[in-house]
Chimera marker file (.cmm) of the C-alpha trace (Angstrom):
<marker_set name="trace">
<marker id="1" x="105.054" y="104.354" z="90.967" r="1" g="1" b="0" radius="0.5"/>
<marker id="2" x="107.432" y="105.363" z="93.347" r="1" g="1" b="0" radius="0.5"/>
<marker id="3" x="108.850" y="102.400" z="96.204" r="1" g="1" b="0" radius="0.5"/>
<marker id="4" x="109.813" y="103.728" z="99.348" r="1" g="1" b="0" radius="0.5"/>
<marker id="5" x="111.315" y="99.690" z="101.049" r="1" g="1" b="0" radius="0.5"/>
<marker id="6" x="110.034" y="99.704" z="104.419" r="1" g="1" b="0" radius="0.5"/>
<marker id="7" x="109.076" y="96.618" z="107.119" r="1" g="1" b="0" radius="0.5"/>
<marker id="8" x="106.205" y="98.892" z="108.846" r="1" g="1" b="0" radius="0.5"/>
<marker id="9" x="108.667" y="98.130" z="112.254" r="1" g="1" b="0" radius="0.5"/>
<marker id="10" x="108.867" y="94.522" z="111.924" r="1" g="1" b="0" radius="0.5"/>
<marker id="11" x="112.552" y="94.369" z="112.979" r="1" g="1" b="0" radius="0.5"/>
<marker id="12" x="111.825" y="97.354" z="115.716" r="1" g="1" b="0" radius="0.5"/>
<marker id="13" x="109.403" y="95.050" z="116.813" r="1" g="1" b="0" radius="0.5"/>
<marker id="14" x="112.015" y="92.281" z="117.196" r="1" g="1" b="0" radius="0.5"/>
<marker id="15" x="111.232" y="90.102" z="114.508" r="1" g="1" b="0" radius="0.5"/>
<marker id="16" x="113.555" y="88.933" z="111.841" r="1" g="1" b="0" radius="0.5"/>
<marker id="17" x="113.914" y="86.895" z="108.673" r="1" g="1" b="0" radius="0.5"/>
<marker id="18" x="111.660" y="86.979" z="106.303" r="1" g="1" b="0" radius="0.5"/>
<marker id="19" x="107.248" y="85.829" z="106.934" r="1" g="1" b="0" radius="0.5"/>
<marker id="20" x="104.047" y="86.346" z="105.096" r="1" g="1" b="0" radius="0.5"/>
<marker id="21" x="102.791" y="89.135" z="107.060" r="1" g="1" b="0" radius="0.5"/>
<marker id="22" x="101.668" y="91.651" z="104.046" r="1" g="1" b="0" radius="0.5"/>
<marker id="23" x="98.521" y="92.383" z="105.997" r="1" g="1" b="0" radius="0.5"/>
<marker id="24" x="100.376" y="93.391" z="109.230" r="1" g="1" b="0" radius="0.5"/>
<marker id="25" x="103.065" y="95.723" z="107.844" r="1" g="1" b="0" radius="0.5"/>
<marker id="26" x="100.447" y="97.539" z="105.561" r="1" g="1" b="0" radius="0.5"/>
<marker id="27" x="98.288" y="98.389" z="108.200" r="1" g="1" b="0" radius="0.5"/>
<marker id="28" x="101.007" y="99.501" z="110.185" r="1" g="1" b="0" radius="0.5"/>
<marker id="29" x="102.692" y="101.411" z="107.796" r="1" g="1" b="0" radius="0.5"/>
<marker id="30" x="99.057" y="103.109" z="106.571" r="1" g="1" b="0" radius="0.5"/>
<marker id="31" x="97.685" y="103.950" z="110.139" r="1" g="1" b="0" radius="0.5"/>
<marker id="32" x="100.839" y="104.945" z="111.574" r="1" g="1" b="0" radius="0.5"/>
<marker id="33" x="100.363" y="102.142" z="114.306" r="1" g="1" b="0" radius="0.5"/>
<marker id="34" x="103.000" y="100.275" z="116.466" r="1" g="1" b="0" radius="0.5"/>
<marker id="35" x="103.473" y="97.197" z="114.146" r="1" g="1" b="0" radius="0.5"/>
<marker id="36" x="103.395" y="94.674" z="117.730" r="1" g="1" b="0" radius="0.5"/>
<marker id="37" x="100.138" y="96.814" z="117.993" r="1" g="1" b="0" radius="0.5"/>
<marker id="38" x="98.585" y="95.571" z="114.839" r="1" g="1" b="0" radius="0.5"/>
<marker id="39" x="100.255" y="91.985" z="115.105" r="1" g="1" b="0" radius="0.5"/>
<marker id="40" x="98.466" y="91.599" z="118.419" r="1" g="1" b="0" radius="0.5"/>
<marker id="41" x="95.071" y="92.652" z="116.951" r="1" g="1" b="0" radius="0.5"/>
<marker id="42" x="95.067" y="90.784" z="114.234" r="1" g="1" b="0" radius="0.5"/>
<marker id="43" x="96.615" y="87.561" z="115.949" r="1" g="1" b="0" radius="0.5"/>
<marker id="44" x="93.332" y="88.325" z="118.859" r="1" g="1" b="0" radius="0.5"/>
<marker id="45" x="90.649" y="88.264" z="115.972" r="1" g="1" b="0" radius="0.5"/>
<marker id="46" x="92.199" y="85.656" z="114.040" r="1" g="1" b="0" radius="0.5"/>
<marker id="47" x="91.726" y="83.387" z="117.186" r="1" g="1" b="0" radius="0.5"/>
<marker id="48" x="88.007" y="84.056" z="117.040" r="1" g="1" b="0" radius="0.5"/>
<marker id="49" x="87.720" y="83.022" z="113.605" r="1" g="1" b="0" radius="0.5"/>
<marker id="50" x="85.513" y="79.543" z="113.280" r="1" g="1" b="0" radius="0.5"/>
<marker id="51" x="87.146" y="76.012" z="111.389" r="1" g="1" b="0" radius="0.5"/>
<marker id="52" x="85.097" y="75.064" z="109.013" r="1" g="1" b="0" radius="0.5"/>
<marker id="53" x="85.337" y="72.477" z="105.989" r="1" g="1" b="0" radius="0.5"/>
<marker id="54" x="86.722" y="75.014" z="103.296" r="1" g="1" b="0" radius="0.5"/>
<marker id="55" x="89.055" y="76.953" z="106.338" r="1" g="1" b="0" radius="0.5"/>
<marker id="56" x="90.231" y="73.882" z="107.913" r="1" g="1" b="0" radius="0.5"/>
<marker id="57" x="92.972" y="76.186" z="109.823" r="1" g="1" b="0" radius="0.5"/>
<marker id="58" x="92.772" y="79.780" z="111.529" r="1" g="1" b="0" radius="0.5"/>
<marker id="59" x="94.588" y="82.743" z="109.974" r="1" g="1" b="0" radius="0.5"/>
<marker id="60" x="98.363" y="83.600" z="111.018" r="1" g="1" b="0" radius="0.5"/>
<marker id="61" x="99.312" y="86.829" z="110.887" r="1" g="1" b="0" radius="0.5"/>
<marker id="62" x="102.901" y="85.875" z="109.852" r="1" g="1" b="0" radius="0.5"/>
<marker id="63" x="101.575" y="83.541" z="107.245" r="1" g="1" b="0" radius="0.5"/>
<marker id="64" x="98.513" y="85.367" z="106.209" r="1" g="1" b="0" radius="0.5"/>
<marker id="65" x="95.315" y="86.789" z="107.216" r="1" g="1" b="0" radius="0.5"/>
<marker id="66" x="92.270" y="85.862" z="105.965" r="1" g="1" b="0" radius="0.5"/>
<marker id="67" x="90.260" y="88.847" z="104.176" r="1" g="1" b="0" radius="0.5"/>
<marker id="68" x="87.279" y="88.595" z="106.554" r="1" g="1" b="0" radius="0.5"/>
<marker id="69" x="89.446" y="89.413" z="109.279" r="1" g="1" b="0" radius="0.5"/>
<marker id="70" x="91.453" y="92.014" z="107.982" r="1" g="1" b="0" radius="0.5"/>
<marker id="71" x="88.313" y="93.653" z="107.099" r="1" g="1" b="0" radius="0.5"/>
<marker id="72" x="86.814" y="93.664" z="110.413" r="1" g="1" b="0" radius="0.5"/>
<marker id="73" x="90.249" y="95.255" z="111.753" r="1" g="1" b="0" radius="0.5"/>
<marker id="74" x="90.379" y="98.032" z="109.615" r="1" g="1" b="0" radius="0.5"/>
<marker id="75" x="86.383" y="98.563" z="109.823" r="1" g="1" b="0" radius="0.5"/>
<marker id="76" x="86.949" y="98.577" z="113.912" r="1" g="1" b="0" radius="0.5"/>
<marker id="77" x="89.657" y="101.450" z="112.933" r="1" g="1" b="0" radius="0.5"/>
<marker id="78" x="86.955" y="103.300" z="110.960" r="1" g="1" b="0" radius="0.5"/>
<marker id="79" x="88.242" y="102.516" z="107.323" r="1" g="1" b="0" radius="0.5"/>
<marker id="80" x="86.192" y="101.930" z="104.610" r="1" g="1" b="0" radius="0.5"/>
<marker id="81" x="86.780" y="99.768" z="101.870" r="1" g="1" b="0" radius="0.5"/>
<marker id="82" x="86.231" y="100.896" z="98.487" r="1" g="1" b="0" radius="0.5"/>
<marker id="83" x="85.929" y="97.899" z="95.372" r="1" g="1" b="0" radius="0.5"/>
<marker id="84" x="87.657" y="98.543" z="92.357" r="1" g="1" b="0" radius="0.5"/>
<marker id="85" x="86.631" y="95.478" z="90.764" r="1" g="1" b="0" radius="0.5"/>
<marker id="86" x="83.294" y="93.478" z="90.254" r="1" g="1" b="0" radius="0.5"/>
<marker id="87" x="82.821" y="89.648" z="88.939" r="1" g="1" b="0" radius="0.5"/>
<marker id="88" x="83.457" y="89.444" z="85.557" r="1" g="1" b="0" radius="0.5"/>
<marker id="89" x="84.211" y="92.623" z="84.994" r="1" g="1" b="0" radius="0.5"/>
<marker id="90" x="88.035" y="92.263" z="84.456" r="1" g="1" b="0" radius="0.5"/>
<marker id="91" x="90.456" y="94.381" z="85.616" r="1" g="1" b="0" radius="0.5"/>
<marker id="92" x="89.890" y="98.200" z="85.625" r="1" g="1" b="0" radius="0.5"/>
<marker id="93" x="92.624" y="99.594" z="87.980" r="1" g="1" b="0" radius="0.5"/>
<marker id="94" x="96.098" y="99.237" z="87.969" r="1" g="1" b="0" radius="0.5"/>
<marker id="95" x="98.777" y="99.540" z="91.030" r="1" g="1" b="0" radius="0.5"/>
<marker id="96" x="100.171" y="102.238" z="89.276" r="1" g="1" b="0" radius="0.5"/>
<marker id="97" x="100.885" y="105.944" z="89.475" r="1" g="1" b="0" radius="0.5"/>
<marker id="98" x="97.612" y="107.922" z="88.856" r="1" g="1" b="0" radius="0.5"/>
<marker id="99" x="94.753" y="105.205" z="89.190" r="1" g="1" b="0" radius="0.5"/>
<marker id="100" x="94.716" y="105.512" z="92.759" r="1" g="1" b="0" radius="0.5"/>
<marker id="101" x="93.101" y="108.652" z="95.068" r="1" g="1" b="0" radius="0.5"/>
<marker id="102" x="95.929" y="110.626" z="96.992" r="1" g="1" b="0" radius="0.5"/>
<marker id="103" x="95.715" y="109.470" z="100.856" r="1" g="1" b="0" radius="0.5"/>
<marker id="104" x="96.607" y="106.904" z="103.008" r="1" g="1" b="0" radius="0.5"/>
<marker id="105" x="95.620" y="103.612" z="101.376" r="1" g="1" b="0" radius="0.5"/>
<marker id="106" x="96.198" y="99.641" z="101.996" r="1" g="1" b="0" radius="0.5"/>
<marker id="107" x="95.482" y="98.425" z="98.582" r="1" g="1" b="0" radius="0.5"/>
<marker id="108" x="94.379" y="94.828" z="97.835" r="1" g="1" b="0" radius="0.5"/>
<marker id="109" x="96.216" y="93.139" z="95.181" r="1" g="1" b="0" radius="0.5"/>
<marker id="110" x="96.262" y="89.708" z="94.268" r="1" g="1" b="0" radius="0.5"/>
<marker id="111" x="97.924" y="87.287" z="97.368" r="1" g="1" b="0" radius="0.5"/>
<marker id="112" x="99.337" y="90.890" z="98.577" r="1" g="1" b="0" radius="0.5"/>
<marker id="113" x="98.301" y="93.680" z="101.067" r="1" g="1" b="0" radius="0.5"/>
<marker id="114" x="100.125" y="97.073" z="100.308" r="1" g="1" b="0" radius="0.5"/>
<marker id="115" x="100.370" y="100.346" z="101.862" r="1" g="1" b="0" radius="0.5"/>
<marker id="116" x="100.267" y="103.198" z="99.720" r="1" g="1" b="0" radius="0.5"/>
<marker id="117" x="100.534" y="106.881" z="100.785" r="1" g="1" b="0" radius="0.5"/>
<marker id="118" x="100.196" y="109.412" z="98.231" r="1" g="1" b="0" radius="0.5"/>
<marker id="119" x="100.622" y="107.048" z="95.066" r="1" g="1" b="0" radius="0.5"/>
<marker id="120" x="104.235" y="105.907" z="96.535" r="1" g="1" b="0" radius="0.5"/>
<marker id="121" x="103.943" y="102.521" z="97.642" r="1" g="1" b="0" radius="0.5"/>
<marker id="122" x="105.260" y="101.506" z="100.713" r="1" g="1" b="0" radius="0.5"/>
<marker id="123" x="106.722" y="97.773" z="101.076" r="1" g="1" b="0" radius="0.5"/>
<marker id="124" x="109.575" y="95.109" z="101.294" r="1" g="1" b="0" radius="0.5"/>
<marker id="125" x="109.586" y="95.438" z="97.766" r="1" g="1" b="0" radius="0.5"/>
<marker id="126" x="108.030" y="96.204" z="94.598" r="1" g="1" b="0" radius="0.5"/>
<marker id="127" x="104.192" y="94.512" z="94.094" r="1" g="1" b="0" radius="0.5"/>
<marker id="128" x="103.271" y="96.306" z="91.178" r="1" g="1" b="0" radius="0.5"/>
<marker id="129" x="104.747" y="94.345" z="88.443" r="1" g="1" b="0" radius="0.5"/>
<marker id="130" x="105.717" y="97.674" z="86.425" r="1" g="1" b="0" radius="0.5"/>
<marker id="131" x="102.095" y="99.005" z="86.700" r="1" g="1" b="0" radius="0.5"/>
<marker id="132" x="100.260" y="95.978" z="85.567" r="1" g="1" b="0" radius="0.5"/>
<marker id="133" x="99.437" y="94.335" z="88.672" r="1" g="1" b="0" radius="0.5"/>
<marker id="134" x="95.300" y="94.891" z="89.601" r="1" g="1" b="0" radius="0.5"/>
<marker id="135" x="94.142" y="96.072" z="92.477" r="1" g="1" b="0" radius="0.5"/>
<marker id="136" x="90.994" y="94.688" z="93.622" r="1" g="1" b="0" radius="0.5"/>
<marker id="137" x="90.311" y="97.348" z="96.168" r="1" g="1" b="0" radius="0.5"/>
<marker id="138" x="91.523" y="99.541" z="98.915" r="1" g="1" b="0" radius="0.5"/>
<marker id="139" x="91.071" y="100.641" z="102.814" r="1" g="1" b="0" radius="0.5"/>
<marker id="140" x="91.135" y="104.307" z="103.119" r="1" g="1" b="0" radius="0.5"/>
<marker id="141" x="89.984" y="106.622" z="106.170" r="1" g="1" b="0" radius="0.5"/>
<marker id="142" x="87.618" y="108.740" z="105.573" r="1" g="1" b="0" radius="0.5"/>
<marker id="143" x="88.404" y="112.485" z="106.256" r="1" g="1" b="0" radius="0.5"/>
<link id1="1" id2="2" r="1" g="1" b="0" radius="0.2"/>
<link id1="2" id2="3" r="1" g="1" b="0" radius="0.2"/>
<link id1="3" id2="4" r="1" g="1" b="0" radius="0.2"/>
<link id1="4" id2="5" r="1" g="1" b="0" radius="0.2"/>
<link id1="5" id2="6" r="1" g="1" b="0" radius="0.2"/>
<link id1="6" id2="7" r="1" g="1" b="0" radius="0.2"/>
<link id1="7" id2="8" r="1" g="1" b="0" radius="0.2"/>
<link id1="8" id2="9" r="1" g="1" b="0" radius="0.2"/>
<link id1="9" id2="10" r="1" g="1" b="0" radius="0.2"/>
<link id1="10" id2="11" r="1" g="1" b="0" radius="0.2"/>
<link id1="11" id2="12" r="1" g="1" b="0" radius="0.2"/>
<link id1="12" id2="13" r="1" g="1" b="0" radius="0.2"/>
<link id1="13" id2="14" r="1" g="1" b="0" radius="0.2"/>
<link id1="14" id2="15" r="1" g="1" b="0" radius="0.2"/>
<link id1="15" id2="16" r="1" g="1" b="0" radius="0.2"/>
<link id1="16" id2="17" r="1" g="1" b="0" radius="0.2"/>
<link id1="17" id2="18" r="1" g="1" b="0" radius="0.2"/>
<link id1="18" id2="19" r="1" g="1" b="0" radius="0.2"/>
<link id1="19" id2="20" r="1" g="1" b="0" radius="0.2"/>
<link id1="20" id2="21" r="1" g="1" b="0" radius="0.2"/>
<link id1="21" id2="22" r="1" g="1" b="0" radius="0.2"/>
<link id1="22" id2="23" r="1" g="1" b="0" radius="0.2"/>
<link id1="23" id2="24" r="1" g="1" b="0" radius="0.2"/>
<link id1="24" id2="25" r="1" g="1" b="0" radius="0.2"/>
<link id1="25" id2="26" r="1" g="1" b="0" radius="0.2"/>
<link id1="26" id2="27" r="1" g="1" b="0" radius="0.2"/>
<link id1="27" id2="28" r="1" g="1" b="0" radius="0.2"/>
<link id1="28" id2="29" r="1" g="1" b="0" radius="0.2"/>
<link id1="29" id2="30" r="1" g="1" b="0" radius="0.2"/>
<link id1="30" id2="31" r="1" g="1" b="0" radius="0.2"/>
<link id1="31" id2="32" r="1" g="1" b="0" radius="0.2"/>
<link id1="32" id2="33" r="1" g="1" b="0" radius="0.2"/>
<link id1="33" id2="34" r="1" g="1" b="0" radius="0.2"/>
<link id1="34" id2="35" r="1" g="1" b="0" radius="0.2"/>
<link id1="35" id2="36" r="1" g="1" b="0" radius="0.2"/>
<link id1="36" id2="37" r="1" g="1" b="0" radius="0.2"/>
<link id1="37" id2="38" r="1" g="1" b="0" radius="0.2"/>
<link id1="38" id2="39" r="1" g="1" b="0" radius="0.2"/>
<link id1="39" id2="40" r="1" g="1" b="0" radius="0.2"/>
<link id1="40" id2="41" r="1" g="1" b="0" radius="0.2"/>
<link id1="41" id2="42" r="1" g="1" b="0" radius="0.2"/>
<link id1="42" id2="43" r="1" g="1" b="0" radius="0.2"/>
<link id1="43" id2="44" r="1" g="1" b="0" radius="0.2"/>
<link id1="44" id2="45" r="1" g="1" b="0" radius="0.2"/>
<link id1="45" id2="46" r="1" g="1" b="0" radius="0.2"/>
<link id1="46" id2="47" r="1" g="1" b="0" radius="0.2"/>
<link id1="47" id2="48" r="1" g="1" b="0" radius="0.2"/>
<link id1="48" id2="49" r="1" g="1" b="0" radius="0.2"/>
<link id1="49" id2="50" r="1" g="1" b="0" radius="0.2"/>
<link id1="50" id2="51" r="1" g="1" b="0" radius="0.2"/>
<link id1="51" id2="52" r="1" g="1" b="0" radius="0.2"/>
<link id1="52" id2="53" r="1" g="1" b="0" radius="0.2"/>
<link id1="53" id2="54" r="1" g="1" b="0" radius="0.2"/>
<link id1="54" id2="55" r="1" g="1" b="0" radius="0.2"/>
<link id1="55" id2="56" r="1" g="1" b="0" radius="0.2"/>
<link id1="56" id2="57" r="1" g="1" b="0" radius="0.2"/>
<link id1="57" id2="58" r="1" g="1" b="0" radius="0.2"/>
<link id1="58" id2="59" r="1" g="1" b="0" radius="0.2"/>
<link id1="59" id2="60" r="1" g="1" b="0" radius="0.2"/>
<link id1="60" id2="61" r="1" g="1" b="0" radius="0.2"/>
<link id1="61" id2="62" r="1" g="1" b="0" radius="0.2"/>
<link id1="62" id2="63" r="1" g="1" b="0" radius="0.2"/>
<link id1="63" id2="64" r="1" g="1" b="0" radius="0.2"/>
<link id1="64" id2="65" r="1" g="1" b="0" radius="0.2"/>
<link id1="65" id2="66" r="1" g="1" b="0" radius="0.2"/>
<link id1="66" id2="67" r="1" g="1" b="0" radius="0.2"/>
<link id1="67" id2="68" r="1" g="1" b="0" radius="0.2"/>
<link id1="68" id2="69" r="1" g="1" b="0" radius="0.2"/>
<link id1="69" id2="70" r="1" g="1" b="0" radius="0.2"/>
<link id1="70" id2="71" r="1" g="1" b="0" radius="0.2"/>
<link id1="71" id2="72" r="1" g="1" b="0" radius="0.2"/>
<link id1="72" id2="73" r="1" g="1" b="0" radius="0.2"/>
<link id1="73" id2="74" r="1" g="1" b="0" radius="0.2"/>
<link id1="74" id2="75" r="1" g="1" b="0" radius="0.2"/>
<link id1="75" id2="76" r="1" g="1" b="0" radius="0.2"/>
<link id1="76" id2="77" r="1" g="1" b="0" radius="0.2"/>
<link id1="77" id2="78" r="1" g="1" b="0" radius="0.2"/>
<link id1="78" id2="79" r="1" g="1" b="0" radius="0.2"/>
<link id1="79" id2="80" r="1" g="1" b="0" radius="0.2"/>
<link id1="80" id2="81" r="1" g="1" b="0" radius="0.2"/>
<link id1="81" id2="82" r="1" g="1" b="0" radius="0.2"/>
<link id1="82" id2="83" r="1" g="1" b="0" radius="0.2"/>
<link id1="83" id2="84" r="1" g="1" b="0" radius="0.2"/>
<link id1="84" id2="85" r="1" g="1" b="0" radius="0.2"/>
<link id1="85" id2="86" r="1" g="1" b="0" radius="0.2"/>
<link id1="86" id2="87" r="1" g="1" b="0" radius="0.2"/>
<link id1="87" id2="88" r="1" g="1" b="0" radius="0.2"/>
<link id1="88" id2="89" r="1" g="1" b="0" radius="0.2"/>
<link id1="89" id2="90" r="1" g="1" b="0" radius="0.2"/>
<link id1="90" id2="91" r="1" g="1" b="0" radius="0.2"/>
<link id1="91" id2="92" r="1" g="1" b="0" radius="0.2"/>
<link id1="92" id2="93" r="1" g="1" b="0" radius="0.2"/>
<link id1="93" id2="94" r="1" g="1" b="0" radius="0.2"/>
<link id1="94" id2="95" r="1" g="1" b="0" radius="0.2"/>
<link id1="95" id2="96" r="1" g="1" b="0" radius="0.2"/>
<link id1="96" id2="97" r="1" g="1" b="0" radius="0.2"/>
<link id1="97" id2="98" r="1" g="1" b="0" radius="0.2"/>
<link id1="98" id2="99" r="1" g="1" b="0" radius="0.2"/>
<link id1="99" id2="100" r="1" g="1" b="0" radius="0.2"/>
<link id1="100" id2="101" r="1" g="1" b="0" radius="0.2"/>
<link id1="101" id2="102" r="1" g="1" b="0" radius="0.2"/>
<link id1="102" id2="103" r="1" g="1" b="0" radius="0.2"/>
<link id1="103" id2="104" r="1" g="1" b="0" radius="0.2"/>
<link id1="104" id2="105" r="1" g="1" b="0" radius="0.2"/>
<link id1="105" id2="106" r="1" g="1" b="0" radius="0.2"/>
<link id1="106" id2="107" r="1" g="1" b="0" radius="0.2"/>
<link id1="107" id2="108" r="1" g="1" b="0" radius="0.2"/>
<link id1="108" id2="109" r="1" g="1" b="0" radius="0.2"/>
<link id1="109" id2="110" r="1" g="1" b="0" radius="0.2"/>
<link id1="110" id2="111" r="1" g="1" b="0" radius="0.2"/>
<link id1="111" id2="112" r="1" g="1" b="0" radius="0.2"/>
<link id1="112" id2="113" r="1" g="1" b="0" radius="0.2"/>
<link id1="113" id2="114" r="1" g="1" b="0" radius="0.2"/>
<link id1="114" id2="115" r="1" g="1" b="0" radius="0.2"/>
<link id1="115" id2="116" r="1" g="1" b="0" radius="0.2"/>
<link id1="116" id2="117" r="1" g="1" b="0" radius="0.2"/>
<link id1="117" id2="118" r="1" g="1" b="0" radius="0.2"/>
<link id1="118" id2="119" r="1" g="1" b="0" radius="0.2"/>
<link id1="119" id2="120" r="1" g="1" b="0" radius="0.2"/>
<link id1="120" id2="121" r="1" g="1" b="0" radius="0.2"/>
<link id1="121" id2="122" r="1" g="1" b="0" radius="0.2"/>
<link id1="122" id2="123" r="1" g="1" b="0" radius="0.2"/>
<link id1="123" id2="124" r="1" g="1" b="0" radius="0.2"/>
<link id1="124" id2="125" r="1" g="1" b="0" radius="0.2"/>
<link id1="125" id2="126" r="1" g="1" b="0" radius="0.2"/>
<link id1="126" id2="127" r="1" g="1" b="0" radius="0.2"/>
<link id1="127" id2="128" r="1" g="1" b="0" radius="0.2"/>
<link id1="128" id2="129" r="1" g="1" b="0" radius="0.2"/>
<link id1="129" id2="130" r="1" g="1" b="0" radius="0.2"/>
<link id1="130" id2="131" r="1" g="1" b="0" radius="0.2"/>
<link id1="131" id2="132" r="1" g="1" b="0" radius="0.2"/>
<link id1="132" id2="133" r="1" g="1" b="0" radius="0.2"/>
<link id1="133" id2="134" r="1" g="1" b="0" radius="0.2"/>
<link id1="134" id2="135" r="1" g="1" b="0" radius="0.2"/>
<link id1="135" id2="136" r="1" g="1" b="0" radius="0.2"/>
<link id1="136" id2="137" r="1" g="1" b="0" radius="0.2"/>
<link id1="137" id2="138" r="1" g="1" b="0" radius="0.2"/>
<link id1="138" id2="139" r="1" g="1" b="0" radius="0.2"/>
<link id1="139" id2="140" r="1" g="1" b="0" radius="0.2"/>
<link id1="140" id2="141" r="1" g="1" b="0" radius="0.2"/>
<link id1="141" id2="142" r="1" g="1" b="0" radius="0.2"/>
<link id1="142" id2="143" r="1" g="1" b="0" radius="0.2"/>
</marker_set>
């Protein structure tokens, strides 16, 4: 697949070095938002999340978001998510060219959010491990 190295506006935004915020700059970069606008979101839900035993600490969006919440973001924006995997059924799409629709996508890999827009991924670098990487799912907008 084609890499086009974008930050979704992090350092427009005023932030620099390097965080964990996958789920913040593919959302931005996929819905055309502000990426402040989608930082502030997410940070607002993620402080609504509950601590529990298994989640003893609430999600940061510069350290990661938690897949509930990212979920109910996107669903707020009207984007539907779309599984491309089931339990034990192994892997059956790739993050490569051709096994994704055409669109504006944020594509679940593993440990990774990434933003691709028709079948060029957009990102601080390249997730797809020369094609082999699977994707679990993706967030599209229905048209």
């Amino acid at each position: 697949m084609n890499l086009v190295i974008s930050d979704g506006g992090r350092a427009a935004a005023g932030y620099r070095g390097k965080a964990g915020d996958c789920v913040c700059r593919a959302i931005a970069i996929a819905t055309c938002r502000p990426y402040q606008e989608v930082y502030d979101a997410l940070k607002a839900l993620a402080g609504e999340e509950r601590i529990t035993k298994r989640r003893r600490r609430k999600s940061s969006v510069r350290d990661g978001v938690r897949r509930s919440t990212s979920r109910k973001y996107l669903a707020a924006l009207g984007w539907t998510w779309t599984p491309t995997m089931k339990i034990g059924q192994g892997c059956k799409t790739h993050l490569n060219e051709g096994e994704l629709p055409m669109g504006r996508l944020v594509v679940s890999v593993s440990k990774h959010f990434v933003a691709v827009i028709d079948g060029v991924i957009h990102d601080t670098h390249d997730p797809s491990r020369g094609g082999s990487r699977c994707v679990y799912g993706y967030f599209s907008k229905p048209t």
